[in-house]
N, C-alpha and C positions, 0 to 999 in steps of 0.2 A: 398638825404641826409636830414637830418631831422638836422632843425635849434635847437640849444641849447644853456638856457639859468639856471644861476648858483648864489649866492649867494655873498652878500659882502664882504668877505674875499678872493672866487676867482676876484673877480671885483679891490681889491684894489693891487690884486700880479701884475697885469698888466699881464698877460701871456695866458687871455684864445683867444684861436684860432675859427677860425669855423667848423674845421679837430682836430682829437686828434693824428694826423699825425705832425702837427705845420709847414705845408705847405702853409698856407692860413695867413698873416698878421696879425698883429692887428689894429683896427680901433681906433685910439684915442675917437671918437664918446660914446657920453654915451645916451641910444636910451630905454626914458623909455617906458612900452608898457605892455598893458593887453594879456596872454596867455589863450585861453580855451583847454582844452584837455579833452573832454567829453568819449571816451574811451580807455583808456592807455594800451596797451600791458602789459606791466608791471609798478605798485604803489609799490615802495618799498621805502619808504623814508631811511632806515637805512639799505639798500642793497648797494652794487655794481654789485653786480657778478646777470648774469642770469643762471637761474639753466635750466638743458634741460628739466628736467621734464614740465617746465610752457611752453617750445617748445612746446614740443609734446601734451600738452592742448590744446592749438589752432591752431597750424597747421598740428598734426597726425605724426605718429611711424617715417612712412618714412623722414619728415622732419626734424624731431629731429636728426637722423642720419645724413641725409644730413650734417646738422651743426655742429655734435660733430665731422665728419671729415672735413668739411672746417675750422673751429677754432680748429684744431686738437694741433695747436703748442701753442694759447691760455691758452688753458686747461692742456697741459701739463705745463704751466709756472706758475699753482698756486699751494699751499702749499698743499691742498687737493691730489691733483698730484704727487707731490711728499710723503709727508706720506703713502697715503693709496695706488699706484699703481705704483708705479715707478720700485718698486721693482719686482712684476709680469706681468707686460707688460710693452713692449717695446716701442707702441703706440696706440694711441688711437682707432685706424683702428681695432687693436688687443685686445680693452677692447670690443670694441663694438662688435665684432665679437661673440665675447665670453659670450656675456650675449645680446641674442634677444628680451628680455624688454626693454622698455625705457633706456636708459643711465643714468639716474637720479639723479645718485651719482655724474654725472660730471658738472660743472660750469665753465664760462669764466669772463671776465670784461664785462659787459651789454654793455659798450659803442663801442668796435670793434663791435657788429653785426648791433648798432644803424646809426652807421657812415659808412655805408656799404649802397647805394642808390638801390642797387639792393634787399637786403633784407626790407631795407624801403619801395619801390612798395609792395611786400609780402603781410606785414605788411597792407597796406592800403589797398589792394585787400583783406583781410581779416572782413575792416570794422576799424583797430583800427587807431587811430589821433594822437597816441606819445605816450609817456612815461615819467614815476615818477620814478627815481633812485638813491642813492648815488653817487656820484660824486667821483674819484682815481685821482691820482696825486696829482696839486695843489686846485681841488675843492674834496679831500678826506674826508672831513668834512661836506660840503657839500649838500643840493639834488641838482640836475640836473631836467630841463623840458626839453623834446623834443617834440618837433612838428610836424607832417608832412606835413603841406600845408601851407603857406604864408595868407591863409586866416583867422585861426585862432590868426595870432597876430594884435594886434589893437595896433596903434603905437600912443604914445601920445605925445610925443616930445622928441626932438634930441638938446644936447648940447655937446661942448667940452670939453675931461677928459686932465686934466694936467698927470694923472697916465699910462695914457695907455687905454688898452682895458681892459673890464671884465664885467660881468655877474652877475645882483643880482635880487632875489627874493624873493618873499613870498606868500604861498601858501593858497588860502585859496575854500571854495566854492562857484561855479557859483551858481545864481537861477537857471541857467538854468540846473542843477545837474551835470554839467563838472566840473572840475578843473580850475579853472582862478588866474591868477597866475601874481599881481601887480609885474616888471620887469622893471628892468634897465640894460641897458647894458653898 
């Protein structure tokens, strides 16, 4: 699963998790820390949603599929989904069947496939180190960093939050031409 870190407004709700399941605690801990993300899967800072097309850019036809029927119930729960397909197909198994280009037109929330540790191996089998996204729920406003190895965060020190847990950063460039990314948690 790829660690994720978020901005002062979700830092001050108290409510970010390390799952966007809200299985996993909050850490009172406020853990500031330098993030590199040298190549991101996806940089969208005023996105949330991954769109399959950017799938099937880097992992090919077959895997974009793969994904628009495992987030099949995703994809049906956005609005896109509902205006433009709801009303001619029944499911997604059944758009996709029906049109053997890309899926292109379909999108999920980025962050179900981010927080998925079996599609994050993928992901890093592929060469990429996280991801730049909009942030839904209560980091909707938001971007979001994900990371996928422990090595890339450099931890600079750890204090305790009166508010809870949460997540803040800011984005700027490495020299080293990654993404590094001043954080607090």
């Amino acid at each position: 699963m790829a660690a994720a870190f978020s901005s002062g407004y979700a830092c001050s709700m108290g409510r970010i998790y390390l799952d966007h399941a809200a299985t996993t605690p909050p850490d009172p801990r406020v853990i500031e820390a330098r993030l590199v993300i040298a190549n991101p899967f996806i940089d969208q800072f005023d996105d949330p949603f991954l769109e399959l097309t950017r799938v099937e850019q880097v992992m090919g036809r077959a895997e974009a599929r793969r994904i628009a029927l495992r987030y099949a119930g995703d994809i049906m729960r956005t609005s896109n989904w509902e205006e433009r397909f709801a009303g001619r197909y029944c499911s997604v198994a059944e758009f996709v069947d029906d049109h053997p280009s890309p899926p292109g037109e379909l999108y999920f929330l980025a962050y179900r496939l981010l927080d998925d540790a079996g599609e994050v191996a993928r992901l890093k089998a592929l060469g990429f180190d996280g991801a730049i996204h909009r942030g839904s729920g209560v980091s909707a406003f938001d971007v979001e960093y994900k990371v996928f190895s422990p090595e890339q965060i450099d931890l600079i020190g750890v204090t305790h939050s009166e508010s809870g847990s949460g997540v803040a950063g800011v984005g700027a460039i490495s020299p080293s031409g990654g993404r590094s990314c001043g954080c607090s948690r």
